[in-house]
SEROVEX-226132 format. One record per residue (C-alpha): y, x, z; residue in one letter. Coordinates in steps of 0.5 Angstrom, whole numbers, padded with zeros to 4 digits, always signed. Each point is the difference from the previous one (the first is absolute). Layout:
# SEROVEX-226132
YXZA
...
END
This chain:
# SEROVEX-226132
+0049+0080-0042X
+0007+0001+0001X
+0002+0007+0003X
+0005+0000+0006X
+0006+0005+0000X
+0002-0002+0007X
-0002-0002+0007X
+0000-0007+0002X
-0005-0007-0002X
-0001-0003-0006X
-0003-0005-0002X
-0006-0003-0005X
+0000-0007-0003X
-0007-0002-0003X
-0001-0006-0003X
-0007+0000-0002X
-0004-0006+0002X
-0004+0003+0006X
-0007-0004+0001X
-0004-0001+0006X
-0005-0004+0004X
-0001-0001+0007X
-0005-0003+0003X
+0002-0007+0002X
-0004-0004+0007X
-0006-0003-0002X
-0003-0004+0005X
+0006-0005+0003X
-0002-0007+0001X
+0003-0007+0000X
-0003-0005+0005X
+0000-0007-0002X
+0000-0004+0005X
+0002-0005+0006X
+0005+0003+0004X
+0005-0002+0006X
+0005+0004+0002X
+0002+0004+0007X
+0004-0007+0002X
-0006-0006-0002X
+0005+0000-0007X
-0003-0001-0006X
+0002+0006-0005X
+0005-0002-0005X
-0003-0002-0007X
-0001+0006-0005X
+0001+0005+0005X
-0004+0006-0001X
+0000+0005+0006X
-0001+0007+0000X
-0005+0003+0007X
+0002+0007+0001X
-0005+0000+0007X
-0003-0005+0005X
+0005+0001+0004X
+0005-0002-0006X
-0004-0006-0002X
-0001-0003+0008X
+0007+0001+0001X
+0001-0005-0006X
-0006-0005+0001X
-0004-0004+0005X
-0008+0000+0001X
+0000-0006+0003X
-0001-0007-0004X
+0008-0003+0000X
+0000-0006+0005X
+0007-0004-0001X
+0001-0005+0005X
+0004-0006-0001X
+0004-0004+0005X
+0001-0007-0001X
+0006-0006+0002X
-0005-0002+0006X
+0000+0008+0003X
-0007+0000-0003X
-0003+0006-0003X
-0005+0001-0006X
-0002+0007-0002X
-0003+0002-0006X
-0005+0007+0000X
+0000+0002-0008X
-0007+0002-0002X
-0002+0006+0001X
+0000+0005-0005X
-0002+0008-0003X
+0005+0003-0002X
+0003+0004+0007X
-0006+0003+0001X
-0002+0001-0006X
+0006+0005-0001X
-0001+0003+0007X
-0008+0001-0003X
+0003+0004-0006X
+0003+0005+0006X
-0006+0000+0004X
-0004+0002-0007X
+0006+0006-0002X
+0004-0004-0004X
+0008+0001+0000X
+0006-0002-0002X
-0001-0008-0004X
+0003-0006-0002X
+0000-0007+0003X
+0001-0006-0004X
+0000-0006+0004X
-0004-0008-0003X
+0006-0004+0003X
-0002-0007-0004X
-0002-0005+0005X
-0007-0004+0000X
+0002-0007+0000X
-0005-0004-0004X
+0006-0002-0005X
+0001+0000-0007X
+0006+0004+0001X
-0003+0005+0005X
-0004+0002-0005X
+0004+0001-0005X
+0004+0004+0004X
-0006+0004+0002X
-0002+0001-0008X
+0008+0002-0001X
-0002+0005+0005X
-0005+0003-0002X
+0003+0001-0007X
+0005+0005+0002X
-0004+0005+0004X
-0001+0004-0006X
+0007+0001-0001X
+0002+0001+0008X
-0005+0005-0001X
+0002+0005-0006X
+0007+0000+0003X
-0003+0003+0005X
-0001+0007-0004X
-0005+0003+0006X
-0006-0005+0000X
-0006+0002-0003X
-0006-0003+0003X
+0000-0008+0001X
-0003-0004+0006X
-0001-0007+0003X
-0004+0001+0006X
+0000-0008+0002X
-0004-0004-0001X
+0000-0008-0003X
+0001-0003+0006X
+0005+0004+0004X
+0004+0000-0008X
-0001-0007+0000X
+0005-0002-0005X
-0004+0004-0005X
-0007+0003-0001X
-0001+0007-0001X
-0003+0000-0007X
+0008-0003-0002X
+0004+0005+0003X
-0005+0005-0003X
+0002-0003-0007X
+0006+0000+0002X
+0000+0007+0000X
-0004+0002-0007X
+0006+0000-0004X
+0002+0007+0004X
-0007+0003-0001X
+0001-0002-0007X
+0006+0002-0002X
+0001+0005+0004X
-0003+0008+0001X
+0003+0000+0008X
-0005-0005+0004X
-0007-0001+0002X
-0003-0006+0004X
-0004+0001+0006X
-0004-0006+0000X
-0004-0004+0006X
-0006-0004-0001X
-0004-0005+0005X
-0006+0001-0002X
-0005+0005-0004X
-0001-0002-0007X
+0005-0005-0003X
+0007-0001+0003X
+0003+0005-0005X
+0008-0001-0003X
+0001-0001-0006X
+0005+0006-0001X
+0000+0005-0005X
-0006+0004+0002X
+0002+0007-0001X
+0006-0001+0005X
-0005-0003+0005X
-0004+0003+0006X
-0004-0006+0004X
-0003+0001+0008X
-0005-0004+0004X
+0000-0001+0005X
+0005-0002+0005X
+0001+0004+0007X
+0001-0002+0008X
+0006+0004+0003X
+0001+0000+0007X
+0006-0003-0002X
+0002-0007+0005X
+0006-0005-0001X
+0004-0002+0005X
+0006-0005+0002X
+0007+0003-0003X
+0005+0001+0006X
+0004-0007+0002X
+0005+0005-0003X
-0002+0000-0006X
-0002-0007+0000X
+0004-0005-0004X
+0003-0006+0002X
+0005-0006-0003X
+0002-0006+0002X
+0004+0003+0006X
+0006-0004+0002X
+0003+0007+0002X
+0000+0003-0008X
+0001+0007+0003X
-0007-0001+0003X
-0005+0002-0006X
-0007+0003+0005X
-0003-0002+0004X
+0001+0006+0005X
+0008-0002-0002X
-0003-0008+0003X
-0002+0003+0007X
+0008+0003+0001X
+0002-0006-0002X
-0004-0006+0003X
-0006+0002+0005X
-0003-0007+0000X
+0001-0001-0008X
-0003+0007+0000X
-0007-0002+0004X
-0001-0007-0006X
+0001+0005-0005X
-0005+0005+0002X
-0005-0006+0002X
+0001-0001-0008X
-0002+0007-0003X
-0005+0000+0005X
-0004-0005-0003X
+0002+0001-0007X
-0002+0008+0001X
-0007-0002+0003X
-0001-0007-0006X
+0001+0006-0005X
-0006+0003+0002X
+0002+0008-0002X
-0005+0004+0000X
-0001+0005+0005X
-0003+0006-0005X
+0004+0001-0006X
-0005+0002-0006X
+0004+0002-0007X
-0003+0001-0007X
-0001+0007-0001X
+0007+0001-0006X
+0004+0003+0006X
-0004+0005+0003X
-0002+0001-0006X
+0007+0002-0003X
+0000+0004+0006X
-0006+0004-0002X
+0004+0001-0008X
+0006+0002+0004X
-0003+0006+0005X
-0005+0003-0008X
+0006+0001-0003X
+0004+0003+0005X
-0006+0004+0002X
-0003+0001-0007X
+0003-0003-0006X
+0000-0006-0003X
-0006+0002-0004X
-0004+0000+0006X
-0005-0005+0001X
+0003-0005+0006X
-0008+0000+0002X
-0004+0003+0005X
+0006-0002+0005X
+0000-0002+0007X
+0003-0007+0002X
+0003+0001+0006X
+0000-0006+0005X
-0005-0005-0006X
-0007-0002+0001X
-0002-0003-0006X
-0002-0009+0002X
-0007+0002-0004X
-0004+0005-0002X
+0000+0003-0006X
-0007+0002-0001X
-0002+0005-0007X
-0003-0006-0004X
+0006-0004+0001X
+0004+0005-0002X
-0004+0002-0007X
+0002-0007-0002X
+0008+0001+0002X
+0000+0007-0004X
-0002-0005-0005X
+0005-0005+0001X
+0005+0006+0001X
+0001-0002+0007X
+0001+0005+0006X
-0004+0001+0006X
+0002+0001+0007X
-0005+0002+0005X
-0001+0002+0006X
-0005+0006+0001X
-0003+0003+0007X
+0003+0006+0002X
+0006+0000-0005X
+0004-0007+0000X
+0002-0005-0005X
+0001+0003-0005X
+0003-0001-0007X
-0006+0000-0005X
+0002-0001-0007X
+0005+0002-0005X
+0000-0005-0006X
+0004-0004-0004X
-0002-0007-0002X
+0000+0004-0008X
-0007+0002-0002X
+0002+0004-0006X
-0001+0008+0002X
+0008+0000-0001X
+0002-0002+0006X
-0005-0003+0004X
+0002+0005+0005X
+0005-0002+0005X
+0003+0008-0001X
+0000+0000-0007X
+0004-0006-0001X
+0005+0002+0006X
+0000+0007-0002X
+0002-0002-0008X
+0005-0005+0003X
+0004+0005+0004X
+0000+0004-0007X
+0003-0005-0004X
+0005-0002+0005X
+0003+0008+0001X
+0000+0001-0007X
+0002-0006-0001X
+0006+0000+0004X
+0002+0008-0002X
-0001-0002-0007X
+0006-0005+0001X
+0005+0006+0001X
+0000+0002-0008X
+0002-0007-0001X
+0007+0003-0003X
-0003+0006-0003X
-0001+0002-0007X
-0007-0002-0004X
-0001+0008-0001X
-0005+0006+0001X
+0004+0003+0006X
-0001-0007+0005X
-0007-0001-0003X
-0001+0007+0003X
+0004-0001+0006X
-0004-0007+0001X
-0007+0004-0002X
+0001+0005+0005X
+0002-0004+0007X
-0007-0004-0002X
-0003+0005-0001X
+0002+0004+0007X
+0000-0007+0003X
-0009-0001-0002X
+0000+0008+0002X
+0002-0002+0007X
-0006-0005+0000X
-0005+0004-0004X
+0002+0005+0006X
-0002-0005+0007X
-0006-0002-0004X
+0002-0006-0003X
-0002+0000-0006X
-0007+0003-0003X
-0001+0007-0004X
-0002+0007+0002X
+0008+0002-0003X
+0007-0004-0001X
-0003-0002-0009X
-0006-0003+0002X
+0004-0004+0005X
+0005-0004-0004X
+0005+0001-0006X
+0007-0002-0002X
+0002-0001-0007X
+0007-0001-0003X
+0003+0002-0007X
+0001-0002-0007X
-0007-0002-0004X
-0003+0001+0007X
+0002-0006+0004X
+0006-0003-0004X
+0001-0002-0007X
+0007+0001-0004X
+0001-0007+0001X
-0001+0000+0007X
+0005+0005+0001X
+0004-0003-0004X
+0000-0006+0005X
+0001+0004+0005X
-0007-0001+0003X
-0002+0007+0004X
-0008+0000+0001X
-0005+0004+0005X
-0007+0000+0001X
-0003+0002+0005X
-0007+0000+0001X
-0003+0002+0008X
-0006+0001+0002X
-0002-0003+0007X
-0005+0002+0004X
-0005-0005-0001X
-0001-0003-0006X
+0002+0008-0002X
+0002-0004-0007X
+0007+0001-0002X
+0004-0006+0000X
+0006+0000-0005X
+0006-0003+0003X
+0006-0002-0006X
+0008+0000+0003X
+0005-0002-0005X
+0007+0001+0002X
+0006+0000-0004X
+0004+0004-0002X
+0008+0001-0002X
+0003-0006+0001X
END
């Protein structure tokens, strides 16, 4: 340390590589689904929307079925009512049950029975891996519609669609949906996914959009684009097009109960243990808020769901719906629970993402003690909220760095800077050894 003859500032550089890790979110969802915005409009293709709040996600998009109303040379009108769809109460489901900020990430191919139609429907599920990632935030993944409101697709292919993240990639998790207690399982990568059974009665209800928010075509007037814009315009042409939506509202038959598969709420339920607890928190023994599962769930039917590795939401007097299961479909004791494979996900993405910044440092003892002590301190962190096993911080997890160690001489030589660090999870209380390789002095 310099010493100072005079009175005034001076000035310090340190140019060594300072290393932290922070915790990044864990529990932000995307909603893969059907969706229809503020106006009756379709969402353009490949968007990807992020939801601060219900009142942010209302503010953008309808809860009714679109209608489109079409006018013809003659002045006669058709109107079309969309089908029916999940994905706006889904999301307000994830409100409802804790959840916060999320994304949306509209279907938009349409569900003509066409050899092109579909193929825009195949292209279409082929880039949501990548729409995804480029949102960094994302970590869990969900689609809480069903076979018939996707209509374009099956679940079981959005699902596949998406594995090639829960493969690749140490950030995501999907929260499944099954419709029936044994057999409707994805075929995904099994440590990455949680299943729920059954589906769940809301006190939702549809209702018929607005006149404003219903859109209409064919006009003479091209200025004229809704049905409410119509009534200003003509009051007898108004009255021939509100007989036509009238009759396509009630041929449409839209239900008058909305009953969602349980992903969303279930989301929520991730989101609220999290900021509660932690992401090593089991989301189980959780009250549902507004859900009454569709069937009972008794203790015989869930013994062979735990074997399938599916999990149950009943419904107990006294005490609500409640979530009443936390495993994934893997039976390994590794990661069969949901907070395992979570917990051991957000570590390896932290570490991952601090690691980055040694990109351009030297291969040498000072950066691997600089690496090994903010692990460290990051493990300590957890260890210290209960999120890792061990009555003291060395029989909770370990980092280990050096030469002879974790490197070999030709390692360094390529530039290849390698950590281990094994944790100890709460259950099973068996350190799991986790690899990062970065390199290093480019």
């Amino acid at each position: 340390m310099p010493s100072y003859a005079t009175p005034g500032v001076y000035i310090e550089e340190d140019a060594s590589l300072s290393l932290s890790i922070n915790n990044s979110p864990t529990a932000i969802p995307v909603f893969i689904g059907k969706f229809v915005k503020k106006d009756g409009s379709q969402p353009a293709a490949g968007s990807c929307f992020k939801i601060a709040s219900w009142l942010d996600f209302t503010s953008q998009f309808s809860l009714s079925p679109a209608i489109s109303v079409t006018a013809t040379a003659e002045k006669a009108y058709t109107a079309l009512v969309a089908p029916a769809s999940n994905g706006a109460f889904a999301v307000q489901h994830y409100f409802n049950n804790g959840g916060g900020v999320c994304y949306v990430l509209p279907l938009v191919a349409t569900d003509a029975d066409d050899a092109a139609a579909k193929t825009a429907a195949g292209e279409e599920l082929a880039t949501l891996p990548s729409l995804i990632e480029q949102q960094q935030e994302i970590t869990l993944l969900v689609c809480p519609e069903t076979d018939k409101t996707l209509a374009t697709c099956t679940k079981q292919q959005v699902y596949t669609a998406l594995d090639d993240l829960l493969q690749k990639k140490v950030d995501y998790f999907l929260i499944a949906d099954s419709t029936n207690s044994s057999s409707d399982i994805p075929s995904t990568t099994k440590e990455k996914t949680a299943v729920y059974y059954p589906d769940l009665l809301t006190s939702f209800t549809y209702s018929r959009p607005a006149d404003a928010n219903i859109v209409l075509t064919g006009y003479t007037d091209v200025a004229v684009k809704t049905l409410a814009a119509l009534q200003t315009a003509s009051a007898d042409e108004y009255a021939a097009a509100k007989a036509a939506v009238d009759t396509a509202w009630t041929a449409a038959k839209v239900p008058t109960t909305v009953t969602l598969p349980p992903s969303a709420a279930v989301a929520g339920a991730y989101a609220g243990t999290d900021a509660s607890r932690g992401v090593w928190k089991a989301p189980a023994n959780v009250a549902l808020n507004n859900a009454t599962p569709v069937k009972v769930v008794t203790d015989v039917d869930q013994g062979v769901m735990n074997d399938k590795g599916i999990n149950a939401i009943r419904n107990f007097t006294g005490k609500g719906t409640l979530i009443w299961g936390a495993r994934t479909l893997d039976k390994t004791d590794a990661w069969r629970y949901v907070p395992v494979r979570r917990l051991f996900n957000s570590v390896e993405r932290d570490i991952k993402r601090a690691m980055q910044l040694a990109v351009f440092e030297p291969n040498s003892q000072p950066t691997w003690e600089t690496v090994r002590s903010a692990i460290d301190h990051y493990l300590y962190g957890l260890w210290q909220q209960g999120a890792l096993s061990g009555s003291k911080a060395s029989e909770a997890y370990f980092v280990q760095i050096g030469q002879g160690v974790t490197m070999t001489d030709d390692d360094i030589n390529q530039g290849k800077m390698i950590v281990k660090v094994g944790m100890a999870a709460v259950r099973p209380a068996e350190f799991i050894i986790l690899q990062f390789t970065q390199n290093v002095g480019q």
